[in-house]
PLY file of the C-alpha trace (Angstrom):
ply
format ascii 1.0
element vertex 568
property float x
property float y
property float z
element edge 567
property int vertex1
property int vertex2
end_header
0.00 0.00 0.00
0.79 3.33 0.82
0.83 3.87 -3.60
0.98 7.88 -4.63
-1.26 9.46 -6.95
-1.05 6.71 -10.02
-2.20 8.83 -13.58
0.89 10.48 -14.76
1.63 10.90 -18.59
4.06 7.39 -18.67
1.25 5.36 -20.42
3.94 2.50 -20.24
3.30 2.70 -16.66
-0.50 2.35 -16.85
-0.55 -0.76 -18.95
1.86 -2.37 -17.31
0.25 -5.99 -16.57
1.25 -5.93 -13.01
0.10 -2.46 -12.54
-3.41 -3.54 -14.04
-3.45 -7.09 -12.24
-1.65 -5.65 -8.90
-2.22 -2.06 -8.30
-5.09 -0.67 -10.32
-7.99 -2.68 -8.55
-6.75 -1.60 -5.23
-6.23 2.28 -5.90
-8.46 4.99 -4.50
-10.71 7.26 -5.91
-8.43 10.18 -5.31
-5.48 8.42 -6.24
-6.26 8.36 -9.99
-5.01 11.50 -10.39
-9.40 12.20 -11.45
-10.42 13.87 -8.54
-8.50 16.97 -7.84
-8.36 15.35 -3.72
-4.86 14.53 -1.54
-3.51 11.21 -1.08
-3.67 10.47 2.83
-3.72 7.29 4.85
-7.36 7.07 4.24
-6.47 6.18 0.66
-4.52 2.93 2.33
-8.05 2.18 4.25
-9.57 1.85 0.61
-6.93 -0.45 -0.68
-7.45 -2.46 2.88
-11.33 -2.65 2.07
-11.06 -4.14 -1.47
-8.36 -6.61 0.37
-11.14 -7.33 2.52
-13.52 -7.71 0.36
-11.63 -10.02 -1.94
-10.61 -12.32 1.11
-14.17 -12.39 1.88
-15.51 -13.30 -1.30
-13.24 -14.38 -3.35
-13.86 -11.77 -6.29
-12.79 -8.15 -6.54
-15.46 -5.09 -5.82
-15.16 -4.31 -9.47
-14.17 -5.88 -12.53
-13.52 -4.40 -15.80
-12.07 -4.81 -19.40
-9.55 -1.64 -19.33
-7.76 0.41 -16.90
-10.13 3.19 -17.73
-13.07 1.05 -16.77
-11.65 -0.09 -14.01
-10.92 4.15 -12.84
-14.35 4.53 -13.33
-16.05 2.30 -11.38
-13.50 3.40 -8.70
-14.61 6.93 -9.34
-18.31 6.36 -9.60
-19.83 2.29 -9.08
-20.96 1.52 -5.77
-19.87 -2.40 -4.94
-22.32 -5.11 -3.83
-22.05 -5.33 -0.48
-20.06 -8.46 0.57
-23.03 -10.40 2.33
-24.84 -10.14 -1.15
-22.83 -12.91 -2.16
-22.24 -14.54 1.13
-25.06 -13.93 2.67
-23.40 -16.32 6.13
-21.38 -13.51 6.34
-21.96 -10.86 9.81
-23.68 -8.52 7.92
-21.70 -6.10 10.37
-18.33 -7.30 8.82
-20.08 -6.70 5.84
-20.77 -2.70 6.32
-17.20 -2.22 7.49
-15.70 -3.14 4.19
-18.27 -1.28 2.38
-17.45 2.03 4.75
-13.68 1.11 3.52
-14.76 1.63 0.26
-17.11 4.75 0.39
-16.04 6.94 -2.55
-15.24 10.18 -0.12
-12.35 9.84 2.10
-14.55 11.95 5.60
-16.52 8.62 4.90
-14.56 6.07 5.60
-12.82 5.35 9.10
-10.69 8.17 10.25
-8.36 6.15 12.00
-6.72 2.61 11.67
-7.11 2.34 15.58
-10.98 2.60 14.99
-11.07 0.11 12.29
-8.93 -2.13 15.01
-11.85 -1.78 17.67
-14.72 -2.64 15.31
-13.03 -5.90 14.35
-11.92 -6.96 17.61
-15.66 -6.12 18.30
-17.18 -8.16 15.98
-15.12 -11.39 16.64
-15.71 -11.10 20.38
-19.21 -10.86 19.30
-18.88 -14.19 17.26
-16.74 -15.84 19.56
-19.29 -15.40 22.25
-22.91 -16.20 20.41
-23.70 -12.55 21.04
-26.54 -10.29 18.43
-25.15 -8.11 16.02
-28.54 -6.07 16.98
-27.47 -2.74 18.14
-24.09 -3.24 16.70
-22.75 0.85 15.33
-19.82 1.05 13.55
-17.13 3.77 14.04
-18.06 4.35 17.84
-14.53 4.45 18.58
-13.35 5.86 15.52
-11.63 9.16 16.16
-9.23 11.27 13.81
-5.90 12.06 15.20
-5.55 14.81 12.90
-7.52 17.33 11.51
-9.46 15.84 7.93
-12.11 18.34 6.34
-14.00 17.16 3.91
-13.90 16.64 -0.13
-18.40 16.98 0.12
-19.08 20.27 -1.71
-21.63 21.78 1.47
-23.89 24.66 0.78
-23.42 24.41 -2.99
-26.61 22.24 -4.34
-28.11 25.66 -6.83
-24.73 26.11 -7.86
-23.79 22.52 -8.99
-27.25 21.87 -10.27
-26.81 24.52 -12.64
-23.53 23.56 -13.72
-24.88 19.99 -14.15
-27.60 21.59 -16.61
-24.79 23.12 -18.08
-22.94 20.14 -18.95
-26.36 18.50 -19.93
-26.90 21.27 -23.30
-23.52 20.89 -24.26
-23.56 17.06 -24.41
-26.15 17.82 -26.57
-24.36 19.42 -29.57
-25.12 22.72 -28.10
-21.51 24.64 -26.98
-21.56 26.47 -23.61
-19.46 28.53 -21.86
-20.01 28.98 -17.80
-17.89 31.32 -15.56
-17.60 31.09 -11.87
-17.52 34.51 -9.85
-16.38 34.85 -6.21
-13.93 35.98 -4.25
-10.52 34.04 -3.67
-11.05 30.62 -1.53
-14.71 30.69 -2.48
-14.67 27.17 -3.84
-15.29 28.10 -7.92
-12.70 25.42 -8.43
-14.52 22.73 -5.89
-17.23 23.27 -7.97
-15.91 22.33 -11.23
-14.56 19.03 -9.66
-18.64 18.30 -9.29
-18.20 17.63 -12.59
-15.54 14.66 -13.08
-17.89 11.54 -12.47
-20.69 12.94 -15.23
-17.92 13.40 -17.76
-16.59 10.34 -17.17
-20.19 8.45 -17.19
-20.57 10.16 -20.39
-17.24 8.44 -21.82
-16.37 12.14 -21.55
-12.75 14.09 -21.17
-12.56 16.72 -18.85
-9.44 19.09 -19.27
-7.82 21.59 -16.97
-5.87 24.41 -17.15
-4.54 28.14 -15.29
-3.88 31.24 -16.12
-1.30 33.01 -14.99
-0.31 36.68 -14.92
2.94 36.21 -16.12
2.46 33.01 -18.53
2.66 33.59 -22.52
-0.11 33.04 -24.29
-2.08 30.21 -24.81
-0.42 28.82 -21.12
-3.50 27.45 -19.80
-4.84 26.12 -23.00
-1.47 24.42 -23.50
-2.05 22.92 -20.28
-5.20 21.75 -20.92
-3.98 20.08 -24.18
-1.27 18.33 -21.85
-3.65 16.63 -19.81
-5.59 15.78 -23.34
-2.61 14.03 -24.41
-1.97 11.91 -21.04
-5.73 11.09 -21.17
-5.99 9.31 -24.44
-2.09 7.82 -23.64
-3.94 6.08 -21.13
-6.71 4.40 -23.10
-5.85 1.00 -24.20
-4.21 0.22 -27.67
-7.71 -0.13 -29.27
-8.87 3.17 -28.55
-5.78 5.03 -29.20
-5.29 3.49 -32.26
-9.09 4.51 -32.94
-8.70 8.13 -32.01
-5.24 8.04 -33.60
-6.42 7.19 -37.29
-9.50 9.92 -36.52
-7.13 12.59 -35.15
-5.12 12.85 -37.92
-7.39 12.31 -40.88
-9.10 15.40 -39.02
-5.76 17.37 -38.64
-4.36 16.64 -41.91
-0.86 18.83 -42.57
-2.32 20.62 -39.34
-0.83 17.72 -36.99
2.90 18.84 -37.22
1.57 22.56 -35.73
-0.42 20.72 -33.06
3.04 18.57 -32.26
5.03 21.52 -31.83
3.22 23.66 -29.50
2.31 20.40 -27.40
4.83 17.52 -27.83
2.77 15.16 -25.95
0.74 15.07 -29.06
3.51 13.22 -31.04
2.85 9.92 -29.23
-1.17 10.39 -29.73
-0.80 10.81 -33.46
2.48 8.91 -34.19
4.42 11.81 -35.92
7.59 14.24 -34.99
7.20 17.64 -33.57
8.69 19.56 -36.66
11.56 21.45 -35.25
12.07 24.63 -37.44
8.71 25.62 -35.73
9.81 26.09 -32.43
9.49 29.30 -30.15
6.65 30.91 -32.89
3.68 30.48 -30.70
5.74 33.21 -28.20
3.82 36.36 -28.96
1.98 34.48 -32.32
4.02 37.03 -34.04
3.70 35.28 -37.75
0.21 35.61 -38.49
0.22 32.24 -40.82
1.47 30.43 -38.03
-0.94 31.84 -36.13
-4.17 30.94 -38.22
-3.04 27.49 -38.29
-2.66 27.22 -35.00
-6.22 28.21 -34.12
-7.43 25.73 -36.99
-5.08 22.66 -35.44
-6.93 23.56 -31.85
-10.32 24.21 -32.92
-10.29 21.08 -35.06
-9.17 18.58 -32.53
-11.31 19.96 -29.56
-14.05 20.27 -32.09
-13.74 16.26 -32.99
-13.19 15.47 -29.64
-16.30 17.22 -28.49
-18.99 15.19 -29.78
-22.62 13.68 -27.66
-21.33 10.31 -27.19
-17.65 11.49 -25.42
-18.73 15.02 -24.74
-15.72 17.36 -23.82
-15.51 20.32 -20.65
-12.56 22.51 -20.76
-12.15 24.00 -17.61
-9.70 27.15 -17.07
-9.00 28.78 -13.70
-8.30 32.35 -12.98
-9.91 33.85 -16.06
-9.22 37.21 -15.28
-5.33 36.48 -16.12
-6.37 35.68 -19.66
-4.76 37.10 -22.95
-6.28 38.18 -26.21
-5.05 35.51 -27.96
-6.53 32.90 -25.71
-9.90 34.80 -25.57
-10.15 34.70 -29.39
-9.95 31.34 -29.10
-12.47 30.42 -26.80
-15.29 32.64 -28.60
-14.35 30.72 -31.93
-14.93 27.47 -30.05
-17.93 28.75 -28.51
-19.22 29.25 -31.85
-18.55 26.25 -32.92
-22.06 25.04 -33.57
-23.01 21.06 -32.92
-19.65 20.58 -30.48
-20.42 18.74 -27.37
-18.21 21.20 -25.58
-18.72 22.68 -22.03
-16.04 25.46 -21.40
-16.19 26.59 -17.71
-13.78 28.92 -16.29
-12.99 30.77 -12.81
-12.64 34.31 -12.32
-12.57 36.48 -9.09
-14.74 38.52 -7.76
-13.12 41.27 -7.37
-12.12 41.47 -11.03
-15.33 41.58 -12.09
-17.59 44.66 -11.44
-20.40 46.17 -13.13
-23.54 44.92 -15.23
-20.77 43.45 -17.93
-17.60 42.32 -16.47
-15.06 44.81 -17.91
-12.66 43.91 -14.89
-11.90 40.47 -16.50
-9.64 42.37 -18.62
-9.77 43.31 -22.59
-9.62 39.82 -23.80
-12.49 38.52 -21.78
-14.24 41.44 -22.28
-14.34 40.96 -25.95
-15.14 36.90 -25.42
-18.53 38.58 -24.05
-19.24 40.92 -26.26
-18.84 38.27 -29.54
-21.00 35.93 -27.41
-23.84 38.57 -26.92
-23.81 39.63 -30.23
-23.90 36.14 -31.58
-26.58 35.07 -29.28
-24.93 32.62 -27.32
-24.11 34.71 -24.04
-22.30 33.37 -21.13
-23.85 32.24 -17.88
-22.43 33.68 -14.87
-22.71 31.77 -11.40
-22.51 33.61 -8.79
-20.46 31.58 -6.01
-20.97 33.36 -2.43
-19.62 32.83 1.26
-21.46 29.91 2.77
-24.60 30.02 4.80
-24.24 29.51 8.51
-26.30 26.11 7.85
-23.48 24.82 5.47
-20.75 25.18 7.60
-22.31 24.01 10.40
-23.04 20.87 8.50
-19.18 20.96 7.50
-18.00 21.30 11.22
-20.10 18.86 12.61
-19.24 15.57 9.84
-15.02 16.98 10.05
-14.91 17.71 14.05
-17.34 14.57 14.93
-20.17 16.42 17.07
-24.05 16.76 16.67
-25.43 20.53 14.51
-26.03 21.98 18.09
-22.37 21.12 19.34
-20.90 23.09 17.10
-23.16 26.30 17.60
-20.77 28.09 19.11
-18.16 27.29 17.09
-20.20 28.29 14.03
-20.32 32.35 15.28
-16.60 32.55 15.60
-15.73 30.98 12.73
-18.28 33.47 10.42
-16.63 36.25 12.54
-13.01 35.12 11.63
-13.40 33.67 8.12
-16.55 35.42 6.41
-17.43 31.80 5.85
-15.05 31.16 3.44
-14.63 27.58 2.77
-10.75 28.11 2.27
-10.22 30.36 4.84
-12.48 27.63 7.16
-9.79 25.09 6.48
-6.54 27.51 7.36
-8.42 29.00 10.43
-9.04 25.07 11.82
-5.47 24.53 10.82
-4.36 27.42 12.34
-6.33 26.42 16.30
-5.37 22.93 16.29
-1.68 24.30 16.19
-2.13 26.71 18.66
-3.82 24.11 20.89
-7.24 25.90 21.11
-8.89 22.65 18.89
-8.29 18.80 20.25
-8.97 15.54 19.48
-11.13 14.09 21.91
-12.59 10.09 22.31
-15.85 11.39 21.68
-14.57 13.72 18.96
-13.03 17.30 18.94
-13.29 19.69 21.56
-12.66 23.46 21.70
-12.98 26.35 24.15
-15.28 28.75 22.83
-14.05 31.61 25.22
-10.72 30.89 24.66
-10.56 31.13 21.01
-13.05 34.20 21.32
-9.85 35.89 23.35
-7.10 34.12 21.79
-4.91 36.50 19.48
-5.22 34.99 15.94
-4.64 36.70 12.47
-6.64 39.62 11.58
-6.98 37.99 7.95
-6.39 35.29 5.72
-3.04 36.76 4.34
-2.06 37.55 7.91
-2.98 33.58 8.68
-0.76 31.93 5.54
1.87 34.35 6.67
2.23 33.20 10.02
2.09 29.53 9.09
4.97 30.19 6.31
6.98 32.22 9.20
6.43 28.76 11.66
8.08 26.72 9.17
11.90 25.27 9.35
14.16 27.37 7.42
14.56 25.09 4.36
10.57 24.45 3.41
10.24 27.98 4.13
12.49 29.25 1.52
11.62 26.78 -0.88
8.35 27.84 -0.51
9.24 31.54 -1.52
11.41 30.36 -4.43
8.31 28.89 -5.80
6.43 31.92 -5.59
8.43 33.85 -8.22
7.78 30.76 -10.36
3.87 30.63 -10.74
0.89 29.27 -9.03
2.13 25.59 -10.33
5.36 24.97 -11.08
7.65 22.30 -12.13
10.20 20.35 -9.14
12.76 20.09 -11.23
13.07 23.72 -11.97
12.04 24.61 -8.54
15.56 22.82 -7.67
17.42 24.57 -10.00
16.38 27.58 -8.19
17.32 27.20 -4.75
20.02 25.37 -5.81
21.12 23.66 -2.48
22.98 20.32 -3.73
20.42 18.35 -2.31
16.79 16.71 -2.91
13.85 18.85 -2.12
11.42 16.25 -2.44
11.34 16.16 1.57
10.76 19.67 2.07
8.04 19.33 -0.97
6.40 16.86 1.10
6.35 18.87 4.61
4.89 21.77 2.19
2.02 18.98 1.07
1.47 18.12 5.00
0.99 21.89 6.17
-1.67 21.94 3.43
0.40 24.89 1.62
1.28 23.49 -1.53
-0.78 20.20 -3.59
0.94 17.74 -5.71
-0.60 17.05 -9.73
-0.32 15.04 -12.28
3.08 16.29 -13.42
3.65 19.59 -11.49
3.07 20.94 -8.23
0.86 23.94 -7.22
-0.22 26.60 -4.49
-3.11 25.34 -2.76
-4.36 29.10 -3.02
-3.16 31.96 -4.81
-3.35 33.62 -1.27
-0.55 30.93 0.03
1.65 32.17 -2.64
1.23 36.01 -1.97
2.27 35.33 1.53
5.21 33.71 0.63
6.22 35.99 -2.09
5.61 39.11 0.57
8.13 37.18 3.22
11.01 37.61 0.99
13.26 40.87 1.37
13.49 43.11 -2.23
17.17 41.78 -2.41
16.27 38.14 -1.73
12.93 38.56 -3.99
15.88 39.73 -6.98
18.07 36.99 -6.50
15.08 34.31 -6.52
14.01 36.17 -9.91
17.63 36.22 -11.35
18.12 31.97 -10.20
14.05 31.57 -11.97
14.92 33.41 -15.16
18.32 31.21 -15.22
16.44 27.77 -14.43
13.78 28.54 -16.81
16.07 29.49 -19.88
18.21 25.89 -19.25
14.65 23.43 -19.28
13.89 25.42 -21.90
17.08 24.53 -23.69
17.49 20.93 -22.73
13.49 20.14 -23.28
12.92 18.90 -26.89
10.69 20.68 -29.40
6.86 21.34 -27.81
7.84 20.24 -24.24
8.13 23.39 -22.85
4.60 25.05 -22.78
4.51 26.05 -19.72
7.31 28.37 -19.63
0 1
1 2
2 3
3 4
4 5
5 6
6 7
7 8
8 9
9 10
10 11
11 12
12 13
13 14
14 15
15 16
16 17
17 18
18 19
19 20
20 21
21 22
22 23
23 24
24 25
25 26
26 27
27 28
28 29
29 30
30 31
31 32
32 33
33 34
34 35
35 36
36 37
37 38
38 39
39 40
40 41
41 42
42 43
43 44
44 45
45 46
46 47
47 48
48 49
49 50
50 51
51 52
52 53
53 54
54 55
55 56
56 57
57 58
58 59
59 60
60 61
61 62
62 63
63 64
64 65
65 66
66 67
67 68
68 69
69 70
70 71
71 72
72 73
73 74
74 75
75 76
76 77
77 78
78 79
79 80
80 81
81 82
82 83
83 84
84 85
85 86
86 87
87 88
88 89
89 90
90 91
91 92
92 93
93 94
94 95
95 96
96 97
97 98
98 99
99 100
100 101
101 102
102 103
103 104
104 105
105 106
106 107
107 108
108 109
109 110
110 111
111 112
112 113
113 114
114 115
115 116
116 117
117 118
118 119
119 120
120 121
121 122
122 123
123 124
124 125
125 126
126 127
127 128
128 129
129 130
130 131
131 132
132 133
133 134
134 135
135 136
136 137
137 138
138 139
139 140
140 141
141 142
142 143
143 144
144 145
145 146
146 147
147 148
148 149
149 150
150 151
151 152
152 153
153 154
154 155
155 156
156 157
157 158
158 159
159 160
160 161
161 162
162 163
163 164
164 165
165 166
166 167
167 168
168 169
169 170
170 171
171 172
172 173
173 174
174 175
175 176
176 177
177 178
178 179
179 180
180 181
181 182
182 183
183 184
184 185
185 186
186 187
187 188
188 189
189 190
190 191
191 192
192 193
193 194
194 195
195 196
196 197
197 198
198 199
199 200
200 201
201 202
202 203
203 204
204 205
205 206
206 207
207 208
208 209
209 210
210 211
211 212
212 213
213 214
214 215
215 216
216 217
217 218
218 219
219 220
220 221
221 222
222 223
223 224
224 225
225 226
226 227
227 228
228 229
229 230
230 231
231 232
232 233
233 234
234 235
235 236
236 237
237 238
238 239
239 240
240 241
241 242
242 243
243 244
244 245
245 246
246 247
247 248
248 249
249 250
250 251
251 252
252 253
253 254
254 255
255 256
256 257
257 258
258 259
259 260
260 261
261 262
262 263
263 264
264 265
265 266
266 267
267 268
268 269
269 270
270 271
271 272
272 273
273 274
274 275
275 276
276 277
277 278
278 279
279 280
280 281
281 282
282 283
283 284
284 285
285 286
286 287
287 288
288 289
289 290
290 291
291 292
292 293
293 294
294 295
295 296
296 297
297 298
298 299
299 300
300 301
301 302
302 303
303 304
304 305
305 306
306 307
307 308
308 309
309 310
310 311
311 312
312 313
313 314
314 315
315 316
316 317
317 318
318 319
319 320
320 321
321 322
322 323
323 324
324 325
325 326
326 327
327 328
328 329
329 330
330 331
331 332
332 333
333 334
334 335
335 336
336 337
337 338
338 339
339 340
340 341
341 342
342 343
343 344
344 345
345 346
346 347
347 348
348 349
349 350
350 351
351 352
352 353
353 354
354 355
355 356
356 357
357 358
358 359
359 360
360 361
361 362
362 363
363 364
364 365
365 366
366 367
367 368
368 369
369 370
370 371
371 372
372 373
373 374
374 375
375 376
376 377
377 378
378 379
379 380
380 381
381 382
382 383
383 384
384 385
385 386
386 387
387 388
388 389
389 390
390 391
391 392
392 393
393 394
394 395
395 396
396 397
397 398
398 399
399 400
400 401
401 402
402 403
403 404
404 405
405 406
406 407
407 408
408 409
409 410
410 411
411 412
412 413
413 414
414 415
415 416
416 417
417 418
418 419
419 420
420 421
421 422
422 423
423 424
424 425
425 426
426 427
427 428
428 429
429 430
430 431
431 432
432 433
433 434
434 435
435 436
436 437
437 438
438 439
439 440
440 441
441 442
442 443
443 444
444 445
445 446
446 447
447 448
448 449
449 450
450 451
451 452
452 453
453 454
454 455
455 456
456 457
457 458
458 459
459 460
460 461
461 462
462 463
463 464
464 465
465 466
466 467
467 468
468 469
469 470
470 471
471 472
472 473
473 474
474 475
475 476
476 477
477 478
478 479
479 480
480 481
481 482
482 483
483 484
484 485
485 486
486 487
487 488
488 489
489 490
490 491
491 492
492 493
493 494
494 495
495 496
496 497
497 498
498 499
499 500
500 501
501 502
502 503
503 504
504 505
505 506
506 507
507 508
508 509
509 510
510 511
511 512
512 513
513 514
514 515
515 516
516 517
517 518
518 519
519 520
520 521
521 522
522 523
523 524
524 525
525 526
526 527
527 528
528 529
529 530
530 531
531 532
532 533
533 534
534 535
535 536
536 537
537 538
538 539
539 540
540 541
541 542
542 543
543 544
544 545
545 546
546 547
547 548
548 549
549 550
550 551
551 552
552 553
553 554
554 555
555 556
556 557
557 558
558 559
559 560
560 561
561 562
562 563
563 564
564 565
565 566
566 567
């Protein structure tokens, strides 16, 4: 056990018949790389229930034909429970492999000591002749450390919308949805709402950020890098399907599609022409340029079709450019394309009956979509209700809706019921000792935390969690920050340049919550996490990290081979 987030782009890896046979039945839901959710020890409880259940048995919770199958009914299929097919089975045993395997992580048991107490429970209860009558599971199941949970609260009008969404444009009908709210609000939660519809639907769902200080095209690029490991890890049927479709779709268009993505190469079976490198920096050849836009509209276009319907999601929308806006009103207008584009933008970007603070390139995205009669739909995503996070505190901390009352009011008070600010304040108590796990769940002080002397504000908060770190994590965490909300280890290293691994200091970043690991990168858990650290470091300090990041980025960008190096 203990296996790391498994979907990365080596498709070798993925077909591998002892990965399928070995490691692939046994993964978690959030360690398909699918969800967007850590990796904790709660993942190894999964892999322990379909153990279990396979001892118990003597089949596996889910069979399938392909590794993608089998992802799926990880992601989505419920399992028989185990006394379905032995019905002499405890039908208690039988519930605590099935809460092993519940799809959300706050679902399963929060401890391994817990899990130890309900089976010692039940075989003293066999051993003895005793009823299983008013046998409860998890009585003595209590997290050690704090776990909120993946469940969206508060958001039902929001994701039901977005689910009708999704709905038109799997019918032909192309749709573009963006998210307002402030920072932390949970626009990008909600998008995740949408990975187990996609994938029912045979779907793709692609994702991708913009970045202030990315070239253009970044977060599309990105999104065409996850295409790529996506259909490298469909068997050798289907990518030999989509790879005769691809390119009789492409055409002469397939070498242009190569070199701005290189990924591509092993989809479609060609070479990333090399005398085209560096022209989609600043489009500047306007040939180039058209056939750019006709390689990318073409192969989301033929991608995006009812029976494998296609959602592009982009974060941070308000860090668009031009060119990328272009883009995405083209593809909007592409008429009969199963295509969903959804993208995130802040709140306080946007202002005004039309959202002129989203910057000139979104601005004109609306415009062309009012005028052609397809506008965008905005969601509105707000602080959460009182009710929500009440709900929230009372499944993470373990107590009954009037326990956690009090907590409720100073929470609202100190977060503005922010979901991500929720998490960091928690964070933040449990640290400071004014939050503890109890037998019979968490406990707290109300008066104390009411006089305790906590951060004004959520930059204040990431701040003084940066500042509490060793030295080394610390300053890693700063070099990152002049790199970009995600950025790569490798040049990360480069940067600091200390002579040794960082992948420990990486990993105590992960554990504080500060920084999340992807398919192929790593990123901020919040844009706010990386303002903090970039305000920590002194103007000279903040030059030097700049100077090393410039240097870094100019040698992957030499040693990377044609259409690797999007990103930078």
């Amino acid at each position: 056990f203990g296996i790391s987030v498994l979907l990365e782009s080596e498709r070798a890896q993925i077909h591998d018949p002892e990965i399928i046979e070995g490691t692939l039945p046994y993964v978690a839901p959030e360690q398909t790389g699918r969800t967007g959710r850590e990796v904790d020890f709660r993942s190894d409880l999964y892999s322990l229930g379909v153990t279990f259940y396979e001892l118990l048995t003597g089949r596996r919770p889910f069979v399938a034909n392909s590794p993608l199958e089998l992802i799926h009914a990880h992601l989505a299929r419920r399992p028989d429970p185990p006394v379905w097919l032995r019905p002499e089975l405890p039908k208690p045993l039988s519930d605590l492999v099935i809460k092993l395997l519940e799809k959300a992580p706050e679902r399963r048991y929060q401890s391994a000591r817990g899990l130890a107490a309900d089976l010692e429970a039940i075989n003293d209860a066999l051993e003895e002749g005793r009823p299983f009558a008013d046998f409860e599971l998890g009585r003595r199941d209590v997290a050690s450390a704090l776990r909120l949970p993946h469940q969206l609260y508060g958001r039902a009008r929001e994701t039901d919308i977005l689910l009708n969404e999704f709905r038109q444009a799997s019918l032909g009908i192309p749709r573009l949805v963006v998210l307002r709210g402030s920072a932390g609000i949970g626009k990008s939660a909600l998008i995740g709402e949408l990975v187990e519809p996609v994938l029912g639907r045979r779907g793709h769902l692609i994702r991708g950020q913009f970045d202030a200080a990315q070239q253009p095209l970044a977060a599309i690029i990105q999104a065409l890098e996850g295409l790529a490991d996506q259909l490298l890890t469909g068997s050798d049927v289907e990518l030999r399907r989509w790879r005769r479709e691809l390119n009789s779709e492409l055409g002469a268009l397939a070498g242009v599609l190569c070199n701005l993505v290189g990924k591509f190469a092993a989809v479609l079976g060609v070479e990333a022409p090399a005398n085209e490198v560096g022209k989609v920096e600043g489009l500047g050849a306007a040939e180039y340029r058209n056939r750019l836009w006709l390689a990318i509209t073409r192969l989301l276009v033929r991608m995006a079709k009812p029976e494998h319907p296609l959602v592009l999601a982009l974060d941070d929308l308000h860090w668009a450019d031009s060119a990328s806006g272009e883009l995405l009103a083209s593809l909007v207008a592409e008429r009969g394309a199963a295509l969903l584009i959804v993208g995130t933008a802040r709140e306080r970007d946007v202002s005004g009956p039309t959202p002129a603070g989203l910057g000139d390139a979104l601005s004109e995205l609306f415009e062309q979509l009012q005028v052609a009669g397809a506008p965008a739909l905005r969601i509105e995503v707000g602080p959460l209700s009182s009710e929500a996070v009440t709900a929230m505190l009372a499944v993470t901390l373990g107590r009954e809706p009037a326990e956690v009352a009090p907590l409720v009011e100073v929470v609202g008070r100190k977060t503005s019921n922010n979901p991500f600010f929720i998490r960091q304040f928690l964070l933040h108590v449990v640290e400071q000792g004014l939050l503890w796990p109890e037998l019979s769940g968490w406990d707290w002080d109300t008066a104390k935390l009411e006089a305790a002397e906590l951060p004004a504000d959520s930059l204040a908060m990431m701040t003084a969690k940066l500042a509490a770190l060793p030295e080394q994590p610390r300053t890693l965490a700063m070099a990152a920050s002049v790199l970009s909300s995600r950025f790569d280890a490798r040049v990360l290293e480069r940067v600091v340049d200390t002579g040794s691994s960082i992948t420990n200091d990486l990993h105590r970043l992960v554990d504080e919550g500060l920084i999340a690991p992807q398919a192929d990168a790593w990123m901020f858990g919040h844009e706010r996490i990386r303002e903090a650290a970039y305000a920590m470091s002194k103007p000279e300090q903040r030059r030097a990290l700049h100077l090393a990041a410039g240097r870094a980025l100019l040698a992957r960008l030499r040693a990377d081979p044609p259409g690797q190096s999007g990103e930078l």
